[in-house]
C-alpha positions in Angstrom: 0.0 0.0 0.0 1.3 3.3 -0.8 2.3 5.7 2.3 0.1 8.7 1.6 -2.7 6.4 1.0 -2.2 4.7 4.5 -2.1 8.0 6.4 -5.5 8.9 4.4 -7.1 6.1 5.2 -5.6 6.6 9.0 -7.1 10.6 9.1 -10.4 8.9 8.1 -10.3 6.2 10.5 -9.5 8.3 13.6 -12.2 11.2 12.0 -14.9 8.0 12.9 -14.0 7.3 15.7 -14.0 10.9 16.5 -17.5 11.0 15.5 -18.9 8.4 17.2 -17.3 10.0 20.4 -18.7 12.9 20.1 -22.0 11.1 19.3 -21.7 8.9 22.2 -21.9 12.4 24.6 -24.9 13.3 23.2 -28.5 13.1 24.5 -29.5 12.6 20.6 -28.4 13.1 16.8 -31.4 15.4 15.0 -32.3 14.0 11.8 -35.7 16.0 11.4 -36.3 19.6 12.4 -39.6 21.1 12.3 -40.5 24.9 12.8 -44.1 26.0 12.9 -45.0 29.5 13.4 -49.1 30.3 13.8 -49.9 34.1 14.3 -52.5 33.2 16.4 -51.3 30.2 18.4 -47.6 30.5 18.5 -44.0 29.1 17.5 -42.8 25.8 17.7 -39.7 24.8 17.2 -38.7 21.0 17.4 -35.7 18.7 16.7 -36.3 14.8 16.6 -34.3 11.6 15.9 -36.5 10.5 13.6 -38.0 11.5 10.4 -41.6 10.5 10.2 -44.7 11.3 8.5 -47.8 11.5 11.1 -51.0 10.5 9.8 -55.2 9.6 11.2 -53.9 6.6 11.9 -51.5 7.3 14.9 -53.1 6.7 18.3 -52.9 8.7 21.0 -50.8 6.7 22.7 -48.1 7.0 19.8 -48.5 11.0 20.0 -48.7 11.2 24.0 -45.4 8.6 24.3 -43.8 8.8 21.1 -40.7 6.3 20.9 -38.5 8.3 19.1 -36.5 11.2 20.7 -37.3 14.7 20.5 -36.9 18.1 22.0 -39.5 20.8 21.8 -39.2 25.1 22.8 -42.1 26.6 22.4 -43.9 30.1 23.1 -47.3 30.5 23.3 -49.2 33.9 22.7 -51.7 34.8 25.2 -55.6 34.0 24.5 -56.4 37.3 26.4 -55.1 40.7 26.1 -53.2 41.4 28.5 -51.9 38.0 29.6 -48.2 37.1 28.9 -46.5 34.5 25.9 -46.4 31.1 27.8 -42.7 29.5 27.1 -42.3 25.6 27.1 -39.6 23.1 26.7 -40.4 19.3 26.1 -38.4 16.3 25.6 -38.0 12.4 25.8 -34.4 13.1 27.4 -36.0 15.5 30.6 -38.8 15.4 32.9 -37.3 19.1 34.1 -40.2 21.5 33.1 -38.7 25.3 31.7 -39.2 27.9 35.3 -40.9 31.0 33.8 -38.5 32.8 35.5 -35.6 31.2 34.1 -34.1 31.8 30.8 -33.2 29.6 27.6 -29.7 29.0 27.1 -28.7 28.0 23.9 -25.2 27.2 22.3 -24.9 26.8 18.9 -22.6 25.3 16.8 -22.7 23.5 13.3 -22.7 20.0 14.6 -24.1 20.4 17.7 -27.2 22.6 19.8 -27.1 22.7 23.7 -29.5 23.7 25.1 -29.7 24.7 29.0 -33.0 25.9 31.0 -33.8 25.3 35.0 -30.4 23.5 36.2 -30.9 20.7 32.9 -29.1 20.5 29.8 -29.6 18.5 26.9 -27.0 18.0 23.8 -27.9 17.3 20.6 -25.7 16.6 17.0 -26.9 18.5 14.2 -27.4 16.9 10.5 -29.2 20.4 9.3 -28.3 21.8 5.9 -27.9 25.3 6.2 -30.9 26.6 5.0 -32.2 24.7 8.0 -29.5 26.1 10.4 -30.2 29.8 9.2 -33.8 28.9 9.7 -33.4 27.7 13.2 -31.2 30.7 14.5 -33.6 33.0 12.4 -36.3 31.7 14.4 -34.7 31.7 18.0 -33.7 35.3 17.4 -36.8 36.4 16.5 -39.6 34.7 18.7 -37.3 33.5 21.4 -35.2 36.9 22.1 -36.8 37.9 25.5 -36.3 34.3 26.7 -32.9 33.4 25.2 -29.4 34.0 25.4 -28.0 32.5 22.4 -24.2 31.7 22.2 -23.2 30.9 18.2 -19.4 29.3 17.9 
């Protein structure tokens, strides 16, 4: 085998393993993410392991305990004038519900999100193209500002 090739095949080898390392310290790798914004009801923003279609036929079990992994922020605009946007985090990887008081940290990278609220933390690898990054720190900046310090690497 030809030197060069050997240390090619050797910087590939030890960039796998480097990956599954950095894999392994992850909560979860995102395959799917999904932004909704409603003017009336609010944004959404979540990242899943999975990338799935839902459909009439999903039970309510499926959508109440889904098996894939997932992490949800969302703000809710108040039904009444008046009232104040509702923030939320949800996910298959904490039981730690997002304090009111508290705020959204977010560190963002192009492989990897972490995301901090209420003493919990939860680290996810990134697949996103970057329309999708761009859409994703679009978003947090703009519905997520008074809620979020945002820290881009």
């Amino acid at each position: 085998m030809v030197p060069g090739r050997v240390s090619t095949l050797l910087r590939a080898w030890q960039s796998c393993e480097n990956d599954q390392k950095l894999f392994k310290e992850m909560n979860f790798k995102c395959e799917e993410l999904e932004i909704t914004d409603d003017p009336e009801f609010g944004v959404t923003i979540t990242l899943s392991d999975t990338k799935r279609e839902y459909s009439e036929t999903d039970s309510i079990e499926d959508l109440l305990h889904p098996t894939h992994k997932y992490l949800l922020i969302q703000r809710s605009y108040p039904e009444e004038e008046g009232d104040v946007d509702w923030y939320s985090i949800e996910s298959t990887e904490s039981e730690i519900e997002l304090n009111q008081k508290d705020k959204i940290i977010i560190k963002l990278t192009q492989d990897i999100v972490e995301i901090g609220w209420s003493g919990e933390q939860v680290k996810i690898a990134l697949t996103l193209t970057e329309k999708e990054r761009n859409q994703l720190e679009t978003t947090l900046n703009r519905s997520f500002k008074e809620k979020l310090l945002l820290i881009k690497e």
